[in-house]
gemmi code that builds the backbone of each chain (N, CA, C; Angstrom):
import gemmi

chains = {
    "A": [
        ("UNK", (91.165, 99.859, 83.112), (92.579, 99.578, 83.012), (93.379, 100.852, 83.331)),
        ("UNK", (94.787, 100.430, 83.527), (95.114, 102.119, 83.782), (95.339, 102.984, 82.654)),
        ("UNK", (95.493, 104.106, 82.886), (95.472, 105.072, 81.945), (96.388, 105.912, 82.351)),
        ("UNK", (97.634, 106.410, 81.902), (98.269, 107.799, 81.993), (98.400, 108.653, 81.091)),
        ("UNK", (97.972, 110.078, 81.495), (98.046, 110.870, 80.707), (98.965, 112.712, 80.907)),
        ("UNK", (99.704, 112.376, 79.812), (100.560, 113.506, 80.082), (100.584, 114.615, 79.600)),
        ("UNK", (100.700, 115.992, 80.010), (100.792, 117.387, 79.464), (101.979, 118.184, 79.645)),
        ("UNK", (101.322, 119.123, 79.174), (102.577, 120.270, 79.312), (103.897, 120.258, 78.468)),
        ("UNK", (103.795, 118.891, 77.951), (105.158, 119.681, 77.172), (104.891, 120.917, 75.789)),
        ("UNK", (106.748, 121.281, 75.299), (106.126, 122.117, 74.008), (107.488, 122.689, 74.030)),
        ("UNK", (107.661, 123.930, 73.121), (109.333, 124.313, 73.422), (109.215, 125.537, 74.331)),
        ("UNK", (110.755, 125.431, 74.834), (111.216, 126.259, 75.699), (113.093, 126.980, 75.154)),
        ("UNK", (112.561, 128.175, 75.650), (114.668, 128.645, 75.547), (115.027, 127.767, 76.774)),
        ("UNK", (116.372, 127.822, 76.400), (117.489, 127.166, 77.465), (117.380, 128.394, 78.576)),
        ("UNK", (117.335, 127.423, 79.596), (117.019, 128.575, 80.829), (116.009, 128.878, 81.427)),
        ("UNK", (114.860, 128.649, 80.348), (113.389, 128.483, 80.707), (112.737, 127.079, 81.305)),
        ("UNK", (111.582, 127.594, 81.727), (110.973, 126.462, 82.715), (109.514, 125.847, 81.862)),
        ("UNK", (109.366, 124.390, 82.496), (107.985, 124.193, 82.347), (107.679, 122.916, 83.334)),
        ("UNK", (105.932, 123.010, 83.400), (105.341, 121.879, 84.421), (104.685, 120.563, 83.565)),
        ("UNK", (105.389, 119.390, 83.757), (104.534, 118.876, 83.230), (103.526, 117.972, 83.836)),
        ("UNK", (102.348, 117.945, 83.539), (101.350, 116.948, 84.211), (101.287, 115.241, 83.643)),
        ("UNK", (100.227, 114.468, 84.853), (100.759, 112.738, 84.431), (99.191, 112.629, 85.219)),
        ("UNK", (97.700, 112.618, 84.534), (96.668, 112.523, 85.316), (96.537, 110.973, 84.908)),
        ("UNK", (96.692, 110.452, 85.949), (96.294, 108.846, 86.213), (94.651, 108.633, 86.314)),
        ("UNK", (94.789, 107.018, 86.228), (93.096, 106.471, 86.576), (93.397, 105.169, 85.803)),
        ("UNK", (92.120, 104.317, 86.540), (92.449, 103.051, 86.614), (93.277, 101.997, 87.396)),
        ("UNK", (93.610, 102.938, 88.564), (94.076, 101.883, 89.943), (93.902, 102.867, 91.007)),
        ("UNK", (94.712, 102.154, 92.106), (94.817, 103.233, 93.148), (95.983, 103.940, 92.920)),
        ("UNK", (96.256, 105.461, 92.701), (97.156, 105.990, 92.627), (97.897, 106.034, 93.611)),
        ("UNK", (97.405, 106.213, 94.983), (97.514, 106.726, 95.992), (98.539, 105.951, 96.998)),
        ("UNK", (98.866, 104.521, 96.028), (99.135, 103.577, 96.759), (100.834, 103.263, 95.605)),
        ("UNK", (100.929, 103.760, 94.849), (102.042, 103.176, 93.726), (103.054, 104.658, 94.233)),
        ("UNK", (104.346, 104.132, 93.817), (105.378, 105.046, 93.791), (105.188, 105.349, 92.169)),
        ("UNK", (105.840, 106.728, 91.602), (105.317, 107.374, 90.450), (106.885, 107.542, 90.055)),
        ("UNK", (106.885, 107.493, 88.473), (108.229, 107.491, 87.885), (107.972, 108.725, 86.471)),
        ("UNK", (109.325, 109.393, 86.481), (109.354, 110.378, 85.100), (110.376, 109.238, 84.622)),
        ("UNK", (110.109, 108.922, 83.242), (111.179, 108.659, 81.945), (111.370, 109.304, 80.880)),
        ("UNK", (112.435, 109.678, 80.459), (112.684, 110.207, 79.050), (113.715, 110.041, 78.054)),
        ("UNK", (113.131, 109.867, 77.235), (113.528, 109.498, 75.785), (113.950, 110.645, 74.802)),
        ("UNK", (115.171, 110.984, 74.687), (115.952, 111.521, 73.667), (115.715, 111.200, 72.006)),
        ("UNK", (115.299, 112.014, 71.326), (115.067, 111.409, 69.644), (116.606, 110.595, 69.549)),
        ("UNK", (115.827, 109.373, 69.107), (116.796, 108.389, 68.673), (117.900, 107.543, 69.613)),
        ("UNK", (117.108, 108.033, 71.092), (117.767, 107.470, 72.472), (117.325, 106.782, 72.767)),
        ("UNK", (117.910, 105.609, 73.719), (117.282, 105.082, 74.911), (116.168, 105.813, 75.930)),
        ("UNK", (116.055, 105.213, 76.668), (115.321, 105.819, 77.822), (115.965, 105.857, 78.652)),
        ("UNK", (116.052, 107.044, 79.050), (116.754, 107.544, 80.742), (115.810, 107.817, 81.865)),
        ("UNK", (115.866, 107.121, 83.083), (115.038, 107.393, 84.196), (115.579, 108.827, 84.367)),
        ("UNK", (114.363, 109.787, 84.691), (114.819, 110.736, 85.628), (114.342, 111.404, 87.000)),
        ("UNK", (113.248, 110.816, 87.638), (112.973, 110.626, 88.990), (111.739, 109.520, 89.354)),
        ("UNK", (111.523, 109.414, 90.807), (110.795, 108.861, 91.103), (110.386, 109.422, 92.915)),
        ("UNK", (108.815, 109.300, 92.739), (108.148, 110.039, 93.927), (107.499, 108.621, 95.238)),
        ("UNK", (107.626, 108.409, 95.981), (107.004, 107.595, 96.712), (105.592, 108.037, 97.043)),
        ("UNK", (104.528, 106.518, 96.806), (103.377, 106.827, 97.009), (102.395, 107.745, 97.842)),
        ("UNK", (103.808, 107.638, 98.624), (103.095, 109.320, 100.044), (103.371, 110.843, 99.682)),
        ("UNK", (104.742, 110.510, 98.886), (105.363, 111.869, 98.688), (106.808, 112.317, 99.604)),
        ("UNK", (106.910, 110.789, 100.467), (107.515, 110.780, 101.569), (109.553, 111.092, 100.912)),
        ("UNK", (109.418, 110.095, 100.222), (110.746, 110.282, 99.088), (111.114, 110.185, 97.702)),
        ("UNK", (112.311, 111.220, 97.173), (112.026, 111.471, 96.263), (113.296, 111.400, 96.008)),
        ("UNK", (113.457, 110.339, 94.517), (114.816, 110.485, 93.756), (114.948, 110.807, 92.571)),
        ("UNK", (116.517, 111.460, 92.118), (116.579, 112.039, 90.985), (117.481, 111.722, 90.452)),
        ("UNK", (117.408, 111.750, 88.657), (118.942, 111.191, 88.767), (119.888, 112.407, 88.585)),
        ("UNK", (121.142, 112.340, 88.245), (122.284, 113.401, 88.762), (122.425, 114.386, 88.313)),
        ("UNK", (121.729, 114.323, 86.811), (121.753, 115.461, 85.882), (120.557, 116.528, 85.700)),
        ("UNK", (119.359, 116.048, 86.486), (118.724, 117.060, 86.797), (118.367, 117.496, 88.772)),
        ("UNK", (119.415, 116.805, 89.492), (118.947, 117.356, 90.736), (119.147, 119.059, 90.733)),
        ("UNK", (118.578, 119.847, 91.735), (118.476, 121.151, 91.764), (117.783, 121.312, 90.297)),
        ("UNK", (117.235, 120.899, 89.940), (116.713, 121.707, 88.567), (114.997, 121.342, 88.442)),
        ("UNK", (115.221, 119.735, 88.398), (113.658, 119.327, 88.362), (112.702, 119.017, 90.021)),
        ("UNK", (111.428, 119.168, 89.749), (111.462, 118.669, 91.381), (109.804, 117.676, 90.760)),
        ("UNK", (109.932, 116.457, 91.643), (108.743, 115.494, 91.107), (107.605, 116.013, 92.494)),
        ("UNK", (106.534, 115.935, 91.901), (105.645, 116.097, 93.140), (104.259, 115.391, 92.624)),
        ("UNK", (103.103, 115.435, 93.776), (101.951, 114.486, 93.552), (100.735, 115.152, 94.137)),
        ("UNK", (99.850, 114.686, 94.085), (98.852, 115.091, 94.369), (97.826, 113.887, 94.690)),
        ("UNK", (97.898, 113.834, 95.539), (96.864, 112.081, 95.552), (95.472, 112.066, 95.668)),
        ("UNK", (94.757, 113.860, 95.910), (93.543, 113.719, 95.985), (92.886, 114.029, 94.157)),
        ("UNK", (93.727, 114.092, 93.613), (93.511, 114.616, 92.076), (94.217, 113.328, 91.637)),
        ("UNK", (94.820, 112.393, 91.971), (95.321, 111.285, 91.001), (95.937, 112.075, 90.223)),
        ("UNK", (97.006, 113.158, 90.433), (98.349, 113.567, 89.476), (99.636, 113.766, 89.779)),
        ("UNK", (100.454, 112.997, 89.106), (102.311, 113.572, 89.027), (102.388, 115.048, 88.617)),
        ("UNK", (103.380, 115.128, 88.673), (104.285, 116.534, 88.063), (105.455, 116.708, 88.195)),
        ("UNK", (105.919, 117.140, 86.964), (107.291, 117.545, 87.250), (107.743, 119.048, 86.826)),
        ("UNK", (108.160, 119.648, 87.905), (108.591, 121.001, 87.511), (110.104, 120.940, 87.187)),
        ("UNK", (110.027, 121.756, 86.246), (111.173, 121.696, 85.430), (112.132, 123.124, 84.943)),
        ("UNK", (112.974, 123.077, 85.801), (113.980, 124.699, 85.736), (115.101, 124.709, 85.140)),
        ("UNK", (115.769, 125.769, 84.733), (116.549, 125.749, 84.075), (117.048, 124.725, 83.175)),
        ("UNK", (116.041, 124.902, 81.753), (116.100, 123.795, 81.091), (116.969, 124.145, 80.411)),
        ("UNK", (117.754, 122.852, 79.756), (119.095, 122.750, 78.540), (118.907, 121.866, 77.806)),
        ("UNK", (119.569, 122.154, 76.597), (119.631, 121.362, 75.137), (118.960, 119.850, 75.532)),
        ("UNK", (120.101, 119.787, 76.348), (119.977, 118.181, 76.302), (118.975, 117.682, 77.154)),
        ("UNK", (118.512, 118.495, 77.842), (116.924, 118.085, 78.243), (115.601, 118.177, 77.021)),
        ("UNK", (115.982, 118.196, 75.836), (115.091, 117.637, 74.967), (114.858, 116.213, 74.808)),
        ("UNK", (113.179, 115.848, 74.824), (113.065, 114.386, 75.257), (112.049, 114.008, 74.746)),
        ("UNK", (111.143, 113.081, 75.006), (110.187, 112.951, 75.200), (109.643, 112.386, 76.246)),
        ("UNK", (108.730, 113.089, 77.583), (108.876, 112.506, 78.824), (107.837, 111.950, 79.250)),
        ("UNK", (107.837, 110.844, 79.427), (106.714, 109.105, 79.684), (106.857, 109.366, 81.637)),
        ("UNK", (105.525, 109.242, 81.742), (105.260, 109.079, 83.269), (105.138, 107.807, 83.354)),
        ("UNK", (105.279, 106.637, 84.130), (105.069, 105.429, 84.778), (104.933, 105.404, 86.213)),
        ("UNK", (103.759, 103.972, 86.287), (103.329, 103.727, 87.438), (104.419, 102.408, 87.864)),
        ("UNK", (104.970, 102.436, 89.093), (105.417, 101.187, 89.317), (104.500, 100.051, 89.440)),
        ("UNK", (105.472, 99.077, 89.032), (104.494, 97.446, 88.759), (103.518, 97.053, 90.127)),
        ("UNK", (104.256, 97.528, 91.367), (103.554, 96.410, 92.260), (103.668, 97.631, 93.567)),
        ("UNK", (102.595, 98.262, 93.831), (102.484, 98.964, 94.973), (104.010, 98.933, 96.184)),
        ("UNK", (104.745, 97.836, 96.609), (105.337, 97.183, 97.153), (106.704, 97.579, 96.932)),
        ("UNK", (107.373, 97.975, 95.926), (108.411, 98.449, 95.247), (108.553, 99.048, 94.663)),
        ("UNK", (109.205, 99.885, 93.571), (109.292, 101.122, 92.863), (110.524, 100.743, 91.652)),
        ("UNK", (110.852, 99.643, 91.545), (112.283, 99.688, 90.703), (111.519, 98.749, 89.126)),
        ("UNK", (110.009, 98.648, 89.038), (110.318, 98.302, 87.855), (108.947, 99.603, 87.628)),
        ("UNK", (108.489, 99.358, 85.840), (107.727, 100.559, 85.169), (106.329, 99.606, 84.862)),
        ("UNK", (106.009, 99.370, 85.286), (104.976, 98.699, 84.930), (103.723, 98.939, 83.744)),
        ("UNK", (103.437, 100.375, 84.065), (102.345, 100.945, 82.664), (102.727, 102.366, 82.452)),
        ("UNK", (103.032, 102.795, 81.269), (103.257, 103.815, 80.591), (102.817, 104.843, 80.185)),
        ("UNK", (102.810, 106.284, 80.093), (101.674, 107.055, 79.485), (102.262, 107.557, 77.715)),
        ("UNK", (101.317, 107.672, 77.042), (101.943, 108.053, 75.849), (102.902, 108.552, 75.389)),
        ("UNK", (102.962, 109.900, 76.388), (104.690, 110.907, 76.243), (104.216, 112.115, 76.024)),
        ("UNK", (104.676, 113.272, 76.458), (104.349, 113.936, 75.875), (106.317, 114.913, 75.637)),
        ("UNK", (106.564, 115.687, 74.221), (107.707, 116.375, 73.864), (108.342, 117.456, 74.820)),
        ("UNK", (109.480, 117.350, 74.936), (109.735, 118.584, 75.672), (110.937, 119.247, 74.684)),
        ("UNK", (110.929, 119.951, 74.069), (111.644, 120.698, 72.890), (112.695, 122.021, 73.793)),
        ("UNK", (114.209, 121.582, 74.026), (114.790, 123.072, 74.458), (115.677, 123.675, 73.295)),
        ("UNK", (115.299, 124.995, 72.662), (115.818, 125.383, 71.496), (115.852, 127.461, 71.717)),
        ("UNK", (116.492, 127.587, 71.029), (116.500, 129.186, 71.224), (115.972, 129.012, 69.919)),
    ],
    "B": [
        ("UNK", (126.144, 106.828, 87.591), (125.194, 106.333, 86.793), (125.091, 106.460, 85.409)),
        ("UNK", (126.310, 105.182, 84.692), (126.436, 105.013, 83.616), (125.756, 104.155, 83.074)),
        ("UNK", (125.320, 104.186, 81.675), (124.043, 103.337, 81.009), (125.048, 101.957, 80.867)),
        ("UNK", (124.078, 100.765, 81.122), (124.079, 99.606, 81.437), (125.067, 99.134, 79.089)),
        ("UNK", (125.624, 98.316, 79.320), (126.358, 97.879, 78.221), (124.943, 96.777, 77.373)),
        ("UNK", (124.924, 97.233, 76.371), (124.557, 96.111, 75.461), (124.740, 96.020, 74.194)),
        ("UNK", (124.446, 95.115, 73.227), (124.866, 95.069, 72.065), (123.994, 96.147, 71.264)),
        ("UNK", (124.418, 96.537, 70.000), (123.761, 98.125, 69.576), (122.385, 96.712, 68.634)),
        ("UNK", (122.896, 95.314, 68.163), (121.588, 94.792, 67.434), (121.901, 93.183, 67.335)),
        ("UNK", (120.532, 92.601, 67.095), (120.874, 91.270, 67.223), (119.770, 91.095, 65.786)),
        ("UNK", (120.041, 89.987, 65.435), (119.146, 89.347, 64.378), (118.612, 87.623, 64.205)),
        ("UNK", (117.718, 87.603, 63.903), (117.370, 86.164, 63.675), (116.517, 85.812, 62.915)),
        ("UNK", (115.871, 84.665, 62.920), (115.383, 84.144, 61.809), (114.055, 83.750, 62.648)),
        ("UNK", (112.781, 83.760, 61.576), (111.477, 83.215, 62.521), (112.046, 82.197, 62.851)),
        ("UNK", (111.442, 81.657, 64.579), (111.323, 80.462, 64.895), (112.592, 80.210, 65.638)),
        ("UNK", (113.874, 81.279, 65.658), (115.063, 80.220, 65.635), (115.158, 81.469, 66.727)),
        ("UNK", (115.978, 81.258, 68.156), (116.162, 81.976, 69.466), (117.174, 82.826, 69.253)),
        ("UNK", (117.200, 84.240, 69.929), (118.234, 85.412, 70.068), (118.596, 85.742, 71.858)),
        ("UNK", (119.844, 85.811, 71.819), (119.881, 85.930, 73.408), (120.300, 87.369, 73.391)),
        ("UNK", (119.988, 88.608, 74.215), (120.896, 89.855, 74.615), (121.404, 90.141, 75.647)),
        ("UNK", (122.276, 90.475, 75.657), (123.334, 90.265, 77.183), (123.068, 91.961, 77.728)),
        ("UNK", (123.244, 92.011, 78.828), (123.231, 93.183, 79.636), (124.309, 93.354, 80.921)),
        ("UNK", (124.930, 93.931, 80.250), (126.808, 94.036, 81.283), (126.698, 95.751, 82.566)),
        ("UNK", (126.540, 95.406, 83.585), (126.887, 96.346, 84.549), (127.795, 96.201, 85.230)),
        ("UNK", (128.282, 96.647, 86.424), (128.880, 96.607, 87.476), (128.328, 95.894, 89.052)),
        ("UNK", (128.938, 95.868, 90.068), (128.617, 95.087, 91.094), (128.343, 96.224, 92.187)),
        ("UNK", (127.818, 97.819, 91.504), (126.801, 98.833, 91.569), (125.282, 98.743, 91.590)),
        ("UNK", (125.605, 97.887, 90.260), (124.024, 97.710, 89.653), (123.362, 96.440, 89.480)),
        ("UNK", (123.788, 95.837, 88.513), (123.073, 94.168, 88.190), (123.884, 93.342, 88.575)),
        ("UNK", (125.214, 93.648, 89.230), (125.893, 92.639, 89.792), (125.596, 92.752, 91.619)),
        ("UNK", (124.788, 93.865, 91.960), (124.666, 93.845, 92.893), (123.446, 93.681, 93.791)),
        ("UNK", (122.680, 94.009, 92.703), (120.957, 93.658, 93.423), (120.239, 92.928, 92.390)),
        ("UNK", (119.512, 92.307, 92.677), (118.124, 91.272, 92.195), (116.994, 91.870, 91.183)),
        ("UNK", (117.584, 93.315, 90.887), (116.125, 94.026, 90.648), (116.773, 94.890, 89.139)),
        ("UNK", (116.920, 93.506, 88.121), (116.674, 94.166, 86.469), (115.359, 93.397, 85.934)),
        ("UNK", (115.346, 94.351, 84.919), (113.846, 94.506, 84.009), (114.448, 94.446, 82.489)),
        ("UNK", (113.600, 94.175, 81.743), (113.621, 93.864, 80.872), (112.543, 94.878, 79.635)),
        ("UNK", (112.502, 95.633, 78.891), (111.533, 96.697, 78.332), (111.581, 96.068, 76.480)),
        ("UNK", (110.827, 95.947, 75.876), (110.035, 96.001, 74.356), (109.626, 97.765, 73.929)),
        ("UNK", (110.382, 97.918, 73.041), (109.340, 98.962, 72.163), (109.517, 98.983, 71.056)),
        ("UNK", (108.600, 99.405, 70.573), (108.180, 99.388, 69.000), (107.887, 101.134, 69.113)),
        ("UNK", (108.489, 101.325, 67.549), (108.687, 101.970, 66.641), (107.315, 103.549, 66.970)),
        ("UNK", (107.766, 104.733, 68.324), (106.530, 105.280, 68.387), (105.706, 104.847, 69.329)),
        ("UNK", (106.694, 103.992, 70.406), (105.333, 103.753, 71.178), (106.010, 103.348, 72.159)),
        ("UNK", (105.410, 103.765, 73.565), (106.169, 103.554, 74.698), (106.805, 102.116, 75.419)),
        ("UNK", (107.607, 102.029, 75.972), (108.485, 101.064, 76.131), (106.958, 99.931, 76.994)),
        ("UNK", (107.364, 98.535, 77.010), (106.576, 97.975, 77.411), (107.747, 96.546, 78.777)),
        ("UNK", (107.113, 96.816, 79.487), (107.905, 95.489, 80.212), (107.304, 94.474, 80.199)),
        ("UNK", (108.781, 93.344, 80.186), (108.336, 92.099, 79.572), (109.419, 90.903, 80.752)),
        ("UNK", (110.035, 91.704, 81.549), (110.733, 91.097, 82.539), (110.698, 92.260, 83.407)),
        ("UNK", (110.783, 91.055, 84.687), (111.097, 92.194, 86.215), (111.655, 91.325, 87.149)),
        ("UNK", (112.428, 91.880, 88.090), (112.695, 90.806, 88.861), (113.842, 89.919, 88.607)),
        ("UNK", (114.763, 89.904, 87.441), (116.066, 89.367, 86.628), (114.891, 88.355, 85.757)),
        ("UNK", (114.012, 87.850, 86.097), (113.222, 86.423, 85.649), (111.801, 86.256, 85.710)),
        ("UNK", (111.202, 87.177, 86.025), (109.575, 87.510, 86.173), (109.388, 87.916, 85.072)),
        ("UNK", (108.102, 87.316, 84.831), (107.142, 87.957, 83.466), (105.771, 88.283, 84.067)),
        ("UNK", (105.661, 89.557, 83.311), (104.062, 90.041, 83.959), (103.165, 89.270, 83.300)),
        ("UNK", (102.141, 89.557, 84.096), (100.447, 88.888, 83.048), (100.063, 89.405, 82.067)),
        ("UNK", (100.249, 88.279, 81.423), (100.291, 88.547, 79.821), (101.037, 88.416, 78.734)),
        ("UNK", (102.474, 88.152, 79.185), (103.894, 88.453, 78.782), (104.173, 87.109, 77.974)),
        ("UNK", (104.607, 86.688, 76.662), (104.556, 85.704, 76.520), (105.665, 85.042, 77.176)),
        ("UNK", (105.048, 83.645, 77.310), (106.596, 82.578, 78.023), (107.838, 82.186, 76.913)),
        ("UNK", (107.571, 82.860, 75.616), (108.954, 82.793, 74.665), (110.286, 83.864, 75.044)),
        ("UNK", (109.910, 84.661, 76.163), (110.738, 85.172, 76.516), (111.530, 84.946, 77.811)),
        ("UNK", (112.671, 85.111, 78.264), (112.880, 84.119, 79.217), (114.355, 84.967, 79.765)),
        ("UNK", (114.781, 85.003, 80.797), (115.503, 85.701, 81.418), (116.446, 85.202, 82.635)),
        ("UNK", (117.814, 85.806, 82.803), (118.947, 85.432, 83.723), (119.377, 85.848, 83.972)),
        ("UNK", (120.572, 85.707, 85.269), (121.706, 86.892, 85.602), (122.811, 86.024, 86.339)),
        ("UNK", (124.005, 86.310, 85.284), (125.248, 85.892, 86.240), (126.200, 86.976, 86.623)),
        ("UNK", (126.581, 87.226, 87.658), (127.640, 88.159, 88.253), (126.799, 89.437, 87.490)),
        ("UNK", (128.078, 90.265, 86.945), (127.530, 91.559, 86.696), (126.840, 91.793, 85.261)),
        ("UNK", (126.283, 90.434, 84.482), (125.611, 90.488, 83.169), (124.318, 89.766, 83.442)),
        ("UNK", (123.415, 90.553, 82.747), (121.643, 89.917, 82.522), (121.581, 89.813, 80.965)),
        ("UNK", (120.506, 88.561, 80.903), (120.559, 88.389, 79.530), (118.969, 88.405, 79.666)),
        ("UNK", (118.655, 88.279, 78.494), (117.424, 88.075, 78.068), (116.976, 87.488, 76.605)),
        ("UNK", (116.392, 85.822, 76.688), (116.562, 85.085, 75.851), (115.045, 85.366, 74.949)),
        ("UNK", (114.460, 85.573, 73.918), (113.585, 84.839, 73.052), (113.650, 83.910, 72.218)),
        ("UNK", (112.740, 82.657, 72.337), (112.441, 81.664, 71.982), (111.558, 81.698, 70.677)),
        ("UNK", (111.267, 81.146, 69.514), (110.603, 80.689, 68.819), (110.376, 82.653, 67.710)),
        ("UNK", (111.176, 83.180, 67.189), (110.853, 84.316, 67.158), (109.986, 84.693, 66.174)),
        ("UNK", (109.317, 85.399, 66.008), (108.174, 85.911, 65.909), (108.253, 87.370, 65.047)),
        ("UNK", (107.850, 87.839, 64.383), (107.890, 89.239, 63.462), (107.477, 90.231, 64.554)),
        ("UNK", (106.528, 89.924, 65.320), (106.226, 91.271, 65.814), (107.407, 91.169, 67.104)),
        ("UNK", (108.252, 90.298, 67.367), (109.312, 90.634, 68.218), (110.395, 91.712, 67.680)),
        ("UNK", (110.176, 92.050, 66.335), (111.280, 93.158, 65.987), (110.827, 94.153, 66.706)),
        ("UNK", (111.877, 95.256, 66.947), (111.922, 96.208, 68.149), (112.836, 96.111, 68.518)),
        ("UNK", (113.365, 97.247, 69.688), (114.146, 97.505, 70.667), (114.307, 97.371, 71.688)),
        ("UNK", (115.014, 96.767, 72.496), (115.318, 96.016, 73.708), (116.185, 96.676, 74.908)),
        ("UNK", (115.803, 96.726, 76.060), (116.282, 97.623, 76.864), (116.148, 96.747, 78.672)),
        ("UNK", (117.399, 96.970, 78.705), (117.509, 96.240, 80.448), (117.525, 98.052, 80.778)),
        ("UNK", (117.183, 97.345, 82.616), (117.210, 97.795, 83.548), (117.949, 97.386, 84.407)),
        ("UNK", (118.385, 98.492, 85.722), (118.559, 97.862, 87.196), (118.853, 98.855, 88.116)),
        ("UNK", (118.483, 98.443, 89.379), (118.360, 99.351, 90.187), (119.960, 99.644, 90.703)),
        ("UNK", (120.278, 100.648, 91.070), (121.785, 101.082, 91.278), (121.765, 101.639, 92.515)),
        ("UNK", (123.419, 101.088, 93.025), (123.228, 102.216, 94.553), (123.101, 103.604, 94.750)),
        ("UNK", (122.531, 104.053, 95.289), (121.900, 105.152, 95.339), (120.779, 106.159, 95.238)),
        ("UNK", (119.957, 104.675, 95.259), (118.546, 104.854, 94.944), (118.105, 105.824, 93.512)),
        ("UNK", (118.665, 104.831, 92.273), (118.484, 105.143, 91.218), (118.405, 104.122, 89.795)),
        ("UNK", (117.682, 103.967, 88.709), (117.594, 103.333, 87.889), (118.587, 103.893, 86.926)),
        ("UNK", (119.007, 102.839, 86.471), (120.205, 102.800, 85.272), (119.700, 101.854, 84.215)),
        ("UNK", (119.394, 102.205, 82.871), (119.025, 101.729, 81.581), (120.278, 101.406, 80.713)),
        ("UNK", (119.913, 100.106, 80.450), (121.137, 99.656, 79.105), (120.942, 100.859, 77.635)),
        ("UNK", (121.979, 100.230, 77.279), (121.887, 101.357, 75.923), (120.550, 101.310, 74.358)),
        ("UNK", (120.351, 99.642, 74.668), (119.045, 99.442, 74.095), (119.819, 98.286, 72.575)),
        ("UNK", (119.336, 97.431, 72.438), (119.722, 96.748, 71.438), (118.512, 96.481, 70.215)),
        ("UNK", (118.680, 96.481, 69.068), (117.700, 96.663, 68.122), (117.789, 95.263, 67.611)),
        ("UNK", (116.543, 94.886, 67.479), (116.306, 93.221, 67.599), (115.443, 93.161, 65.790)),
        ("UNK", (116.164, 92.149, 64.838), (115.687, 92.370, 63.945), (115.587, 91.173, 63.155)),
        ("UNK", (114.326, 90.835, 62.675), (113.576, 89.587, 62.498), (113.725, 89.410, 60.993)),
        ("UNK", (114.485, 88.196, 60.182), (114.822, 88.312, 58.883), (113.899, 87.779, 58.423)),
    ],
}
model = gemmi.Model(1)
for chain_id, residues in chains.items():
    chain = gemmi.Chain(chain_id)
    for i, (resn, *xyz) in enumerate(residues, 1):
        res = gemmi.Residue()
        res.name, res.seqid = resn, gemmi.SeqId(i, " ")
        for name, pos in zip(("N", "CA", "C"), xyz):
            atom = gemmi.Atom()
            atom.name, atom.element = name, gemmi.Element(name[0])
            atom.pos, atom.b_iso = gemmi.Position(*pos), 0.0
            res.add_atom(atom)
        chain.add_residue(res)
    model.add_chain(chain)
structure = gemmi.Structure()
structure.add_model(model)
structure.setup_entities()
């Protein structure tokens, strides 16, 4: 079945950076567009990018363009998101998803646990 | 890319149906075919349970049930159930090649 699994989070100062990893298995990776979500304590979930299965395109949403960048790796089955100049309000908790259907990219189909991203001086 | 409108909670009784409405613009769910529907419980990652304004994945029970007029999506459960308490969350795709999430409505089973 699939499996996602996420790293790298932990705390950071405002201003500081981190990478986080999303090692998949249990489909073809190679073939799904790849999604970051994150969850604010006591928030909704906010999309904040998505990578096409090639790597070909890549969207973000408005509040972290120039800051985060999504990337892949398809011979390792892994996401990533590098993450710069982090701020407050980029504290989250950030869920990688696979899209539902190779074919499209607009729904989340399977989830990875989460892992924290803490920005605090 | 403002978060999609919904009610902050709904409540019901086993057995007896809750509908949640999901209000965008003719940006987002009034303009394309492509909201979702998300479940989570308490600690644990969101789960989809609609796609498509009206698709249910495999597996998904058929007590849940889904629509869209103009710029509002709803999403109905039928026959309700205890483990349907949780939090409820639309989707939809927005111009500009971006997802926009409702604010999340807290669904609570008396």
């Amino acid at each position: 079945q699939v499996q996602l699994v996420e790293s790298g989070g932990g705390v950071v100062q405002p201003g500081g950076s981190l990478r986080l990893s999303c090692a998949a298995s249990g489909f073809s990776f190679k073939n799904y567009a790849m999604h970051w979500v994150r969850q604010a304590p006591g928030k909704g979930p906010e999309w904040v990018a998505v990578i096409w299965f090639d790597g070909s395109q890549k969207h973000y949403i408005d509040s972290v363009k120039g800051r985060f960048t999504i990337s892949r790796d398809n011979s390792q089955n892994t996401l990533y998101l590098q993450m710069n100049n982090l701020r407050d309000q980029d504290t989250a908790v950030y869920y990688c998803a696979k899209s539902l259907h190779s074919a499209d990219w607009y729904w989340f189909g399977s989830w990875g646990q989460g892992t924290l991203v803490t920005v605090s001086s | 890319q403002s978060a999609l409108t919904q009610p902050a909670s709904v409540s019901g009784s086993p057995g007896q149906s809750i509908t949640i409405s999901c209000t965008g613009t003719s940006s987002d769910v009034g303009g394309y075919d492509y909201v979702s529907w998300y479940q989570q419980h308490p600690g644990k990652a969101p789960k989809l349970i609609i796609y498509d304004v009206i698709n249910r994945p495999s597996g998904v029970s058929n007590r849940f049930s889904a629509s869209k007029s103009g710029n509002t999506a709803s999403l109905t459960i039928f026959g309700l159930q205890a483990d349907d308490e949780g939090d409820y969350y639309c989707t939809s795709y927005a111009t500009g090649n971006t997802v926009v999430f409702g604010g999340g409505t807290k669904l609570t089973v008396l």
